[in-house]
Backbone as CSV, one residue per row, in Angstrom:
resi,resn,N_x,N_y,N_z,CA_x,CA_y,CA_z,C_x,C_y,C_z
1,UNK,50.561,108.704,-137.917,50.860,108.563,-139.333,51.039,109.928,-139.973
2,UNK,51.887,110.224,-140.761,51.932,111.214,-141.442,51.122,111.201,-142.315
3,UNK,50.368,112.563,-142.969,49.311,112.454,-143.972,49.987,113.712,-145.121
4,UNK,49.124,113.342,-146.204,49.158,114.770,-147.349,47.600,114.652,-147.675
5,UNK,47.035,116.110,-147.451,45.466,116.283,-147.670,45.467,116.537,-148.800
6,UNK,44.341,115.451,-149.388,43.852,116.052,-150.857,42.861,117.309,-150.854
7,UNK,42.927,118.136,-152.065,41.887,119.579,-152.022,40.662,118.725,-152.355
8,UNK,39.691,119.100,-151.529,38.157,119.267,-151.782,37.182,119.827,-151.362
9,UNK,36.225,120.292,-151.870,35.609,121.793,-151.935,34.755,121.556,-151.069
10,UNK,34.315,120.428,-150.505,33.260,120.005,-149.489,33.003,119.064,-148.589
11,UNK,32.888,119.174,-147.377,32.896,117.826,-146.825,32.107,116.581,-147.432
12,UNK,33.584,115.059,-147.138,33.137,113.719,-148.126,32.991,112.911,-147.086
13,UNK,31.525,112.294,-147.405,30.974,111.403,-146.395,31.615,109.994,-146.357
14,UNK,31.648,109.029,-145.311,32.083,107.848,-145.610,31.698,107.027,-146.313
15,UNK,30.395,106.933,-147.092,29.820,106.614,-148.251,30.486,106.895,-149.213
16,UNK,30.704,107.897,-149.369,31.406,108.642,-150.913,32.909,108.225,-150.395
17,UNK,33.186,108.488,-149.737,34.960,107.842,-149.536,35.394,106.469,-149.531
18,UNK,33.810,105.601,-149.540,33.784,104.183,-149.921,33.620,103.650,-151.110
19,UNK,32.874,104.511,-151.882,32.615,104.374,-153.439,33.676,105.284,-154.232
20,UNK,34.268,106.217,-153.727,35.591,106.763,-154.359,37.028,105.931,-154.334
21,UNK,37.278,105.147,-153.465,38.309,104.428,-152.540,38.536,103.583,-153.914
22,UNK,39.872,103.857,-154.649,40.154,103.279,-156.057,40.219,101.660,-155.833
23,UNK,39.684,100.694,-156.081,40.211,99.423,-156.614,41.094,99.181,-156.908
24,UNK,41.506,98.120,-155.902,43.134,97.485,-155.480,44.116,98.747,-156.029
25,UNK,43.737,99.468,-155.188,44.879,101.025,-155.166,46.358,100.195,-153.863
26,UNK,47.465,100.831,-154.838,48.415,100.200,-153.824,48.617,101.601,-153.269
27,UNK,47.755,102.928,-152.815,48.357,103.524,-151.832,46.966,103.172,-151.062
28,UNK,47.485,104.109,-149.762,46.456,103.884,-148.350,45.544,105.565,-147.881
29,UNK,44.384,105.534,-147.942,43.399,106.517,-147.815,42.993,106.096,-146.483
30,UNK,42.981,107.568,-145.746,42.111,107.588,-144.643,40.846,108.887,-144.990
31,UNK,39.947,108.991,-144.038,38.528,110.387,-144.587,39.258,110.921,-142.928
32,UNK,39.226,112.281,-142.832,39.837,112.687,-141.505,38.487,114.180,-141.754
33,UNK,37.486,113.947,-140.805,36.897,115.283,-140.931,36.371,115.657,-142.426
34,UNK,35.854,114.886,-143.086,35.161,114.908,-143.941,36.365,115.414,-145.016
35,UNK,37.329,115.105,-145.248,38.982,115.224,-146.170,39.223,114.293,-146.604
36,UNK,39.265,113.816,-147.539,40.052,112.465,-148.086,41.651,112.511,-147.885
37,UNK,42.120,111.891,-146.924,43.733,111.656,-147.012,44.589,110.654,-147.582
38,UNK,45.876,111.492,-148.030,46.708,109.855,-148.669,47.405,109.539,-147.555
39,UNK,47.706,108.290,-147.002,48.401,108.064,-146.469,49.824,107.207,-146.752
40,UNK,50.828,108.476,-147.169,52.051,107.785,-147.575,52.912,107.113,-147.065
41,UNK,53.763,106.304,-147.875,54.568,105.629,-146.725,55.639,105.936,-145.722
42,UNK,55.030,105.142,-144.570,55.683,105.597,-143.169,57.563,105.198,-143.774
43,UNK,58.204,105.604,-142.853,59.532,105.688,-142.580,60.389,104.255,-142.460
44,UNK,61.294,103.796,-142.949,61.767,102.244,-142.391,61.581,102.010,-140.953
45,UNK,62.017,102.486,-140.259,61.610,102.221,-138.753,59.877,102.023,-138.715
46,UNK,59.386,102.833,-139.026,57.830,102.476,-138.590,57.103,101.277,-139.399
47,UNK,58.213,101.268,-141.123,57.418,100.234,-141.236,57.892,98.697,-140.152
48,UNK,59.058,98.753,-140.185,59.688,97.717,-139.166,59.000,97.604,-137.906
49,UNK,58.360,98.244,-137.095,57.583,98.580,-135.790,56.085,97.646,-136.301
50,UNK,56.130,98.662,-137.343,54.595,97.686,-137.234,54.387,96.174,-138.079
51,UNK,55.193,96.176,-139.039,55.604,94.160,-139.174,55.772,93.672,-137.822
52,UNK,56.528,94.077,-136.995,57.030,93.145,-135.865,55.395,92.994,-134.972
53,UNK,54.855,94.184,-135.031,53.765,94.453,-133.631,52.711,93.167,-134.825
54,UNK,52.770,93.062,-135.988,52.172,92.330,-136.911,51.879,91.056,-136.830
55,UNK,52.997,90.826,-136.260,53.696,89.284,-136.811,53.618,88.665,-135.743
56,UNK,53.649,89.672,-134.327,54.284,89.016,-133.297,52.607,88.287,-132.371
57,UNK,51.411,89.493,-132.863,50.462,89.256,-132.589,49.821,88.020,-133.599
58,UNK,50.119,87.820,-134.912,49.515,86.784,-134.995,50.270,85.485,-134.874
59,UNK,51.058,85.217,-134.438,52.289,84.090,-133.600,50.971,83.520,-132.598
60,UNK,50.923,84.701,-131.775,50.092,84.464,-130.756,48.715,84.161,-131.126
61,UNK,47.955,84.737,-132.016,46.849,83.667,-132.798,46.832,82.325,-132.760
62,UNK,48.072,82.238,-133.588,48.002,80.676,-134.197,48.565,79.735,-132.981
63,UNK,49.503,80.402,-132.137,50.080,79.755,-131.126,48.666,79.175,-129.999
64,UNK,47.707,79.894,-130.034,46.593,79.687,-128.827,45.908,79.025,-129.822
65,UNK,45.731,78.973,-131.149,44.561,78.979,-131.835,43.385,79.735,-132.021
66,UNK,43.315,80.879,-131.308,41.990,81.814,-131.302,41.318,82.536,-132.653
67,UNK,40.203,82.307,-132.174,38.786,82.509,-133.339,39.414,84.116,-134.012
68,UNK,40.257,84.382,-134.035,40.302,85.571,-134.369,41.563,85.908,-135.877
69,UNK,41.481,86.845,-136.247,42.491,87.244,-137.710,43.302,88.319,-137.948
70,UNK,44.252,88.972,-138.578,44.276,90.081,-139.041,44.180,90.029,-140.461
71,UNK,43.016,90.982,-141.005,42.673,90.674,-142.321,43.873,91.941,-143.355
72,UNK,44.013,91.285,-144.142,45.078,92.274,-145.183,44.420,93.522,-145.913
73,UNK,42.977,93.936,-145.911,42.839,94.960,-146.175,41.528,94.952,-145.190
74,UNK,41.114,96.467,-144.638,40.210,96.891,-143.642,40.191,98.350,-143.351
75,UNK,38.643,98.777,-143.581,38.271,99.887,-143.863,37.264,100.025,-142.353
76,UNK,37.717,101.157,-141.172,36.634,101.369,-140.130,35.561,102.376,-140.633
77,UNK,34.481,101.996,-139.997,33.464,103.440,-140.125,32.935,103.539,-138.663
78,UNK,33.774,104.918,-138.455,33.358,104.956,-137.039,32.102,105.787,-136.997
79,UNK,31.298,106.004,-135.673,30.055,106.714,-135.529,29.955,107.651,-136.292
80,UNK,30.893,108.680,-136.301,30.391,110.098,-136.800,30.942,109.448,-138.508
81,UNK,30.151,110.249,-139.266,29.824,110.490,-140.861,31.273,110.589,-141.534
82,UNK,32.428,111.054,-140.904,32.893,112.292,-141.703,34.597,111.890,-141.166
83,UNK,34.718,110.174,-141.122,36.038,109.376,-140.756,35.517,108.531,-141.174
84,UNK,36.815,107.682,-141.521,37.253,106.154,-142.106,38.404,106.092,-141.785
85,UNK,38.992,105.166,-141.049,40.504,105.252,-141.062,40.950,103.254,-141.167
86,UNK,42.148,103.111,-141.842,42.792,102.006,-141.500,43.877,101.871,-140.631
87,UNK,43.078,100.911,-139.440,44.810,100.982,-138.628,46.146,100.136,-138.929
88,UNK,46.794,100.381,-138.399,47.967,99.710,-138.967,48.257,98.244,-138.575
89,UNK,47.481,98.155,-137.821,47.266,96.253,-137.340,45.971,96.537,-137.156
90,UNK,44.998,96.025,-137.515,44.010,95.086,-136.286,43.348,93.998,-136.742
91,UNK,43.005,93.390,-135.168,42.600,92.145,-134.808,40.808,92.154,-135.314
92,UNK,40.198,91.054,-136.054,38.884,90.828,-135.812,38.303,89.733,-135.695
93,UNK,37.895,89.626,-134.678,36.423,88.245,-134.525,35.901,87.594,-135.455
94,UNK,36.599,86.416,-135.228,35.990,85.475,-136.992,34.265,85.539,-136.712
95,UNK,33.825,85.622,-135.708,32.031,85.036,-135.752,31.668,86.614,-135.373
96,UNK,32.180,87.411,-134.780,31.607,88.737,-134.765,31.022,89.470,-136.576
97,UNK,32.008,89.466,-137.168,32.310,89.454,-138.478,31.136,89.059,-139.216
98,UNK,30.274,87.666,-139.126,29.284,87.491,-139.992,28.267,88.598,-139.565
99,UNK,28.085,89.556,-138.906,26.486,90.593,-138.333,27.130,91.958,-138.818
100,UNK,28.447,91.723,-139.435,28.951,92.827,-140.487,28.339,92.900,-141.590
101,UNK,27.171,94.238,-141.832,26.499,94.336,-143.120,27.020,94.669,-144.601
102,UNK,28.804,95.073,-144.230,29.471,95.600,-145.474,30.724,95.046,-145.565
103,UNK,31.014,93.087,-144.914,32.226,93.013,-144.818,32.461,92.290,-145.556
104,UNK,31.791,91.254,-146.053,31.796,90.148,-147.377,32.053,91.346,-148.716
105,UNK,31.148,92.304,-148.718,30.939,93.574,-150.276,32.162,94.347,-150.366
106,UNK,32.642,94.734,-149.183,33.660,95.909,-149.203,34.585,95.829,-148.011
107,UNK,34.550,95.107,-147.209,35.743,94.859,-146.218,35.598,95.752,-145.210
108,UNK,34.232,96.272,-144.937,34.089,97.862,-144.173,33.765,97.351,-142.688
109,UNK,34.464,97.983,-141.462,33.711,97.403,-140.181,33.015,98.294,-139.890
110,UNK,31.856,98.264,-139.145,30.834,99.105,-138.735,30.719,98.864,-137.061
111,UNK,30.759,98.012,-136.666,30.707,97.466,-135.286,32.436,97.479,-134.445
112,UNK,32.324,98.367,-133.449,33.443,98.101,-132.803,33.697,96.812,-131.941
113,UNK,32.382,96.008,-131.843,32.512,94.683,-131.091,33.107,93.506,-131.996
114,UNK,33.042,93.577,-133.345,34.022,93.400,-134.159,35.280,93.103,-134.521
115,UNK,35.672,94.061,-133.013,37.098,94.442,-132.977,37.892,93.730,-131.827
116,UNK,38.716,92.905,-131.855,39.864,92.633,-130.807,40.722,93.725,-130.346
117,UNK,41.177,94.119,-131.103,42.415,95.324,-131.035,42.521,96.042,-132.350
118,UNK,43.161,97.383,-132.132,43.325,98.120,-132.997,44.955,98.817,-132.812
119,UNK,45.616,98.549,-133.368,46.858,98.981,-133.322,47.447,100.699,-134.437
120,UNK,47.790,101.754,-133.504,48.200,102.879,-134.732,49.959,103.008,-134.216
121,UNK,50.701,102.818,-134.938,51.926,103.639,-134.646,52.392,104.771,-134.990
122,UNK,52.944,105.025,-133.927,52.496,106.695,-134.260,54.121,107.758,-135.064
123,UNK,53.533,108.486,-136.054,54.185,108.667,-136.829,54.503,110.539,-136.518
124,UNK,54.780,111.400,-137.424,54.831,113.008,-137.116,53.341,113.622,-137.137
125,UNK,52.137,113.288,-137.206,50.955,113.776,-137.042,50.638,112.943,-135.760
126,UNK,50.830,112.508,-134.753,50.766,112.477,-133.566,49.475,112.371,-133.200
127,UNK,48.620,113.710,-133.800,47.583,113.923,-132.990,46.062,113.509,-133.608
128,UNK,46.729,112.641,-134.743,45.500,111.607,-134.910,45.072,110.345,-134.405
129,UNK,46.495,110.354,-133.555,46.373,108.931,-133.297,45.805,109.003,-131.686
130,UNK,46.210,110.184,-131.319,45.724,110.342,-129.609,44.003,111.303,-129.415
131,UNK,44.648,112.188,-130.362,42.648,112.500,-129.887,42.159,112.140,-130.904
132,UNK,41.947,111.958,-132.294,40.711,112.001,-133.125,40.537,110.411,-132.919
133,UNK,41.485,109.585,-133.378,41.580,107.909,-133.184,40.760,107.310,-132.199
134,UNK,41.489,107.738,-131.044,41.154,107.831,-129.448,39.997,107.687,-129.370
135,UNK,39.189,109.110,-129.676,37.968,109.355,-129.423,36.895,108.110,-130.250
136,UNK,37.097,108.115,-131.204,36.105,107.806,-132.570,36.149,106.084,-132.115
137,UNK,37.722,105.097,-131.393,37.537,104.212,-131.504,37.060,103.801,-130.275
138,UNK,36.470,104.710,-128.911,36.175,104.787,-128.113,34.455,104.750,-128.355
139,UNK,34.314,105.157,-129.163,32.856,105.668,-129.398,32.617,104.371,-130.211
140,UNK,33.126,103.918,-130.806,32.188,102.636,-131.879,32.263,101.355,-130.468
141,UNK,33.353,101.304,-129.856,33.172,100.404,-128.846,34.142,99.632,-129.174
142,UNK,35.385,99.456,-129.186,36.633,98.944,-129.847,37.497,98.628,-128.232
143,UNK,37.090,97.247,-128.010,37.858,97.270,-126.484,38.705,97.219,-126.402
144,UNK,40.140,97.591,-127.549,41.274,97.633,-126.868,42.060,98.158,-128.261
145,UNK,42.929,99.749,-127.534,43.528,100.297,-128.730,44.920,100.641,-128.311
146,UNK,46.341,100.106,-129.290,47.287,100.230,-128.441,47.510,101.763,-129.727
147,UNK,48.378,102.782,-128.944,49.230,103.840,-129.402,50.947,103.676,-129.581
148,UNK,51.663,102.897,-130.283,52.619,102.622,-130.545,53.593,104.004,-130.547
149,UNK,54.025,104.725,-129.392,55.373,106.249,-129.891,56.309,105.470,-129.465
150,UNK,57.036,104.773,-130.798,57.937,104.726,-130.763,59.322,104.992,-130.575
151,UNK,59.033,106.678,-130.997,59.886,108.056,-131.234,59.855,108.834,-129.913
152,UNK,58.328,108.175,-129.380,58.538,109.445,-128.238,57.537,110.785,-128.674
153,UNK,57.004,110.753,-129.707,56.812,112.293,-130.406,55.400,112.865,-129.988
154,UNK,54.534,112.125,-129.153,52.958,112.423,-128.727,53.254,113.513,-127.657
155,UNK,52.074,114.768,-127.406,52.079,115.671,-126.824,52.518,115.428,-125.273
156,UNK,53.630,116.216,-124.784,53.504,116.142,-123.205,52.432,115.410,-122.221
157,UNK,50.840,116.095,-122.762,49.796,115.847,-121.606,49.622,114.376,-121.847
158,UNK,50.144,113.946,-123.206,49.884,112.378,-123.166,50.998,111.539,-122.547
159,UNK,52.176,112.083,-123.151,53.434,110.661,-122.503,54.418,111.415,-121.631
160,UNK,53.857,112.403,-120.787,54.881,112.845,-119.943,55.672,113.908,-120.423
161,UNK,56.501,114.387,-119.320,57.515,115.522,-119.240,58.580,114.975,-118.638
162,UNK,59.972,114.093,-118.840,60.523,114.485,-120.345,59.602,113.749,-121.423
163,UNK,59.264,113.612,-122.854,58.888,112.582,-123.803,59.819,111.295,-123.366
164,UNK,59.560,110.581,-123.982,60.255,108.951,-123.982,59.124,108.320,-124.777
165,UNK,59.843,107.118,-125.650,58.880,106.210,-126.146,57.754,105.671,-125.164
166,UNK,56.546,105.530,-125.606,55.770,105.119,-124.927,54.626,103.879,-126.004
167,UNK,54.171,102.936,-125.064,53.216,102.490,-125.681,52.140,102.431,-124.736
168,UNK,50.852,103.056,-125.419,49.693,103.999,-124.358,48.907,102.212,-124.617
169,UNK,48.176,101.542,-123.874,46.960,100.439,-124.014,45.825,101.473,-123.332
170,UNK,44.738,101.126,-124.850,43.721,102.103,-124.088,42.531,100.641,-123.839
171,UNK,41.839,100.965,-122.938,41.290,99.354,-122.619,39.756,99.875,-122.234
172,UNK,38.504,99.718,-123.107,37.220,100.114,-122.635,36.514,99.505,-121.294
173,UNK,36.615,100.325,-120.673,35.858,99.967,-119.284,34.686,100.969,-118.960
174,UNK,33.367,100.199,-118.993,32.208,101.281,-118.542,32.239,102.405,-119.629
175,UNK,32.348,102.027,-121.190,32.026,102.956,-122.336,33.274,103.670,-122.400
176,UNK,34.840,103.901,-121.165,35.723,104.947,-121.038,36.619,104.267,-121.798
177,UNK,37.784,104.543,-122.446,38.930,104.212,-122.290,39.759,104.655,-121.040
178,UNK,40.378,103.210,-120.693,41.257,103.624,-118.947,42.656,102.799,-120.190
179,UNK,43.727,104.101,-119.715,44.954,104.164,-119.967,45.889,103.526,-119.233
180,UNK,46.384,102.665,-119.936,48.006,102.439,-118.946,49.256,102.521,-120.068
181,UNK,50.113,102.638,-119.605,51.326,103.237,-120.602,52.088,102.359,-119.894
182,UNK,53.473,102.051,-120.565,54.419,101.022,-120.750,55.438,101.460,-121.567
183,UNK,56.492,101.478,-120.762,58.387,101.967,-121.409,59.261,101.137,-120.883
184,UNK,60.342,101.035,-121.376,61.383,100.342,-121.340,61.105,99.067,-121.038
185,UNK,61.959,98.385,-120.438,61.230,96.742,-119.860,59.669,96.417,-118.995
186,UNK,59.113,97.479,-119.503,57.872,96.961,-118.878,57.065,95.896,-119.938
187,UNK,56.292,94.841,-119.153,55.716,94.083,-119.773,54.340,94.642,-120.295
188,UNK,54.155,94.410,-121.745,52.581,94.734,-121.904,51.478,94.334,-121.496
189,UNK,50.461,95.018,-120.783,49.408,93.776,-120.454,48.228,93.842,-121.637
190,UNK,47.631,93.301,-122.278,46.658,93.226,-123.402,45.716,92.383,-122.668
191,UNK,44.187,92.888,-122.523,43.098,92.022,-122.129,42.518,90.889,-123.443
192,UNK,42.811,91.915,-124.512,42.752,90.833,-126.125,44.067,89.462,-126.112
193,UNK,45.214,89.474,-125.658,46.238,88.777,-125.577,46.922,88.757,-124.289
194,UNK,46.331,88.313,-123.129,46.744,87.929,-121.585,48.011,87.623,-121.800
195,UNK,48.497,86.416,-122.658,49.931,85.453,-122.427,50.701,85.762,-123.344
196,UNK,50.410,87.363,-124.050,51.330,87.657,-124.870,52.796,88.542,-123.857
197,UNK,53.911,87.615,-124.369,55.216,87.981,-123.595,55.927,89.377,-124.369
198,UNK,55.717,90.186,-124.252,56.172,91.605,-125.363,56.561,92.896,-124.213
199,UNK,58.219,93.063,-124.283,58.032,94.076,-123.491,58.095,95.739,-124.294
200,UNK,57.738,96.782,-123.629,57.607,97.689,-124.949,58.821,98.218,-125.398
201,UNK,60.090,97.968,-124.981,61.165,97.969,-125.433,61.564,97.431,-126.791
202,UNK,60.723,96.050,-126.335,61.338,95.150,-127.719,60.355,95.545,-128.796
203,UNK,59.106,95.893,-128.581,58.443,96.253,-129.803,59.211,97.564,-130.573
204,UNK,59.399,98.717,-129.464,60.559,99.924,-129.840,61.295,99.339,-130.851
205,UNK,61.866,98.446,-130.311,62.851,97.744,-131.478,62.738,97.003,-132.760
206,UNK,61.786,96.610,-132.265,61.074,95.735,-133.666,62.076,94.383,-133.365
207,UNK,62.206,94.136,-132.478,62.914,92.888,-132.448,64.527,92.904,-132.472
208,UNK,64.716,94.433,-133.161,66.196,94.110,-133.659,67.519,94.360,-132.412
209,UNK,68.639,94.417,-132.292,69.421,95.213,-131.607,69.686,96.367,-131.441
210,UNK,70.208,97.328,-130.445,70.381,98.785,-130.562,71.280,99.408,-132.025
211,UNK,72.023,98.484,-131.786,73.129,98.811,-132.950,72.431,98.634,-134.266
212,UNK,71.611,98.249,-134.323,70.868,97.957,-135.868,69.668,99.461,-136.006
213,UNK,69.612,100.134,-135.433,68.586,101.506,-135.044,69.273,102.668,-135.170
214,UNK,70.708,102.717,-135.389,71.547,103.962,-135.348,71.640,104.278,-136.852
């Protein structure tokens, strides 16, 4: 996601970035390192990427019927003090959800078991979505985080030499995230969505044709 940092003179805890966080504000705040960020709006393509990755996952909800949602507004608090971020999709556990101490008051998750999936697409800051994201949604316990580069634009050590779009599935095994990546007609595999048919091409696309992307 691309960001613009607001000035502030001191690091802001996720407390204070929860009680600052304006009421029914139509822009989007993330806390990055104790910073309050705006997060402006992504690009037509990305917003198109992530409606489709949106839409297509809750198809598959309603299509299985599973206990699970994507709620329209959602605030993480991961382990460390000094982050909050909203991802751009995610999935949560209708019955996980009630042992949420701040989700009825403020919509806040605290528990990564909470979590089905967490979806970021990744925008010209790149490198929130692969190490700080990464790390933080690794650490609350979030079993499954996809990295949407659409563009291609994440560092070499992550999607290779040449770049190419990639979509990274990070999948918790034994506390780790274990990586598998997926381009062109490869099929996605999701342990949150087994029988979801999505290859990462077509998410690239958002559904549409080549000729509709130029």
């Amino acid at each position: 996601m691309q960001t613009q940092t607001e000035t502030r003179t001191k690091p802001v805890t996720f407390d204070e970035f929860a009680v600052w966080y304006p009421e029914n504000s139509v822009k989007r705040y993330e806390l990055h390192n104790g910073v309050i960020v705006e997060m402006p709006l992504g690009t037509g393509r990305h917003s198109v990427v992530t409606g489709f990755t949106r839409d297509e996952i809750s198809a598959e909800i309603r299509r299985l019927k599973l206990p699970c949602f994507i709620p329209g507004d959602c605030l993480l608090k991961p382990t460390r003090d000094e982050a909050g971020y909203q991802p751009d999709v995610i999935v949560l556990d209708q019955a996980a959800i009630a042992g949420e101490p701040r989700w009825d008051r403020e919509s806040i998750i605290t528990m990564g078991s909470s979590v089905r999936l967490a979806v970021e697409v990744v925008s010209t800051n790149w490198r929130d979505d692969y190490f700080f994201k990464a790390s933080d949604y690794e650490e609350m316990g979030i079993p499954e985080y996809w990295i949407v580069d659409y563009l291609g634009l994440g560092g070499r050590k992550f999607i290779g030499n040449p770049k190419q779009p990639t979509l990274s599935v990070c999948q918790l095994i034994d506390g780790e995230y274990q990586v598998k990546q997926f381009r062109g007609d490869d099929q996605v595999e999701s342990l949150a969505f087994p029988e979801l048919i999505l290859t990462a091409e077509v998410i690239f696309r958002a559904g549409l044709p080549p000729s509709a992307l130029r």
